[in-house]
C-alpha positions as CSV (number, residue, x, y, z in Angstrom):
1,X,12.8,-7.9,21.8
2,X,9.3,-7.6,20.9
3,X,10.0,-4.5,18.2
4,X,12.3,-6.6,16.7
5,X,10.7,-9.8,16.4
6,X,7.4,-7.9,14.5
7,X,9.9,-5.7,12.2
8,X,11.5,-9.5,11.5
9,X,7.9,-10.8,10.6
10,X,6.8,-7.6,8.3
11,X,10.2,-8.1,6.3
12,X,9.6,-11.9,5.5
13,X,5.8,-10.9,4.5
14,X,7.0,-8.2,2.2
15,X,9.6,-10.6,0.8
16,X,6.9,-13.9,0.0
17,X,4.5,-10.8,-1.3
18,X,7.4,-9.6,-3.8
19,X,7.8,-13.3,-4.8
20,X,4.0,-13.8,-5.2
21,X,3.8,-10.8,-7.6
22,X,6.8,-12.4,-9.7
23,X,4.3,-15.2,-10.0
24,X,1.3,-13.6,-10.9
25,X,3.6,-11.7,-13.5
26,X,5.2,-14.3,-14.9
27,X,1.5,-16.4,-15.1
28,X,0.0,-13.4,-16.7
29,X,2.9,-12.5,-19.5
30,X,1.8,-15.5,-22.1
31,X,-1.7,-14.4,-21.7
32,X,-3.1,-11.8,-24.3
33,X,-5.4,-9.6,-21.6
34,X,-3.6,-8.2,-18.5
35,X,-5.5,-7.7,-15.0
36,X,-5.7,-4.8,-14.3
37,X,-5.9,-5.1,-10.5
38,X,-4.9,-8.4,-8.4
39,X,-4.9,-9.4,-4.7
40,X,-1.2,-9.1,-4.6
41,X,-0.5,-5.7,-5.3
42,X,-3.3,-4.7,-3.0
43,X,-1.9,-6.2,-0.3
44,X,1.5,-5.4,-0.9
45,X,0.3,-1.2,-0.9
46,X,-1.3,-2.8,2.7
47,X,2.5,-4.7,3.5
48,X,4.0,-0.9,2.8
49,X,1.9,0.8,5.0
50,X,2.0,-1.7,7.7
51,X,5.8,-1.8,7.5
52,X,6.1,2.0,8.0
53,X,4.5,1.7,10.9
54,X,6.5,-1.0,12.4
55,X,9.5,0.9,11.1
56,X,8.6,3.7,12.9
57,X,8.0,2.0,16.3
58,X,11.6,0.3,15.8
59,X,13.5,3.8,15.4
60,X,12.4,4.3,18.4
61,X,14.6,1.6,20.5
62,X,17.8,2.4,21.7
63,X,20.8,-0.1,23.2
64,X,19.5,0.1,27.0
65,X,16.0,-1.9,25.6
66,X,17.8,-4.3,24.3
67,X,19.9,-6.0,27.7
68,X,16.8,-5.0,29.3
């Protein structure tokens, strides 16, 4: 199911952003000046958004879609 297979995708982006701002963290912890924006959490505020969406258009399948 195509609703499924994008909510699928979305998850694992949100998941290797997460681990990519754990990176950037960790990177940034020893230094003595902090960023104070990054790539990262700019696109994980775009991942969010995105997922809602894609969450939304998966409430919306029921068990008949699925054999169909």
């Amino acid at each position: 199911m195509k609703k499924l297979e994008s909510l699928e995708q979305e998850l694992k982006a949100m998941l290797n952003n997460i681990d990519r701002i754990k990176d950037f963290k960790k990177e940034y912890e020893a230094m003595k000046w902090q960023p104070c924006q990054s790539n990262e959490v700019g696109e994980l505020k775009h991942r969010i958004v995105v997922l809602k969406q894609t969450l939304t258009r998966a409430s919306k399948i029921n068990t008949n879609q699925l054999f169909e």
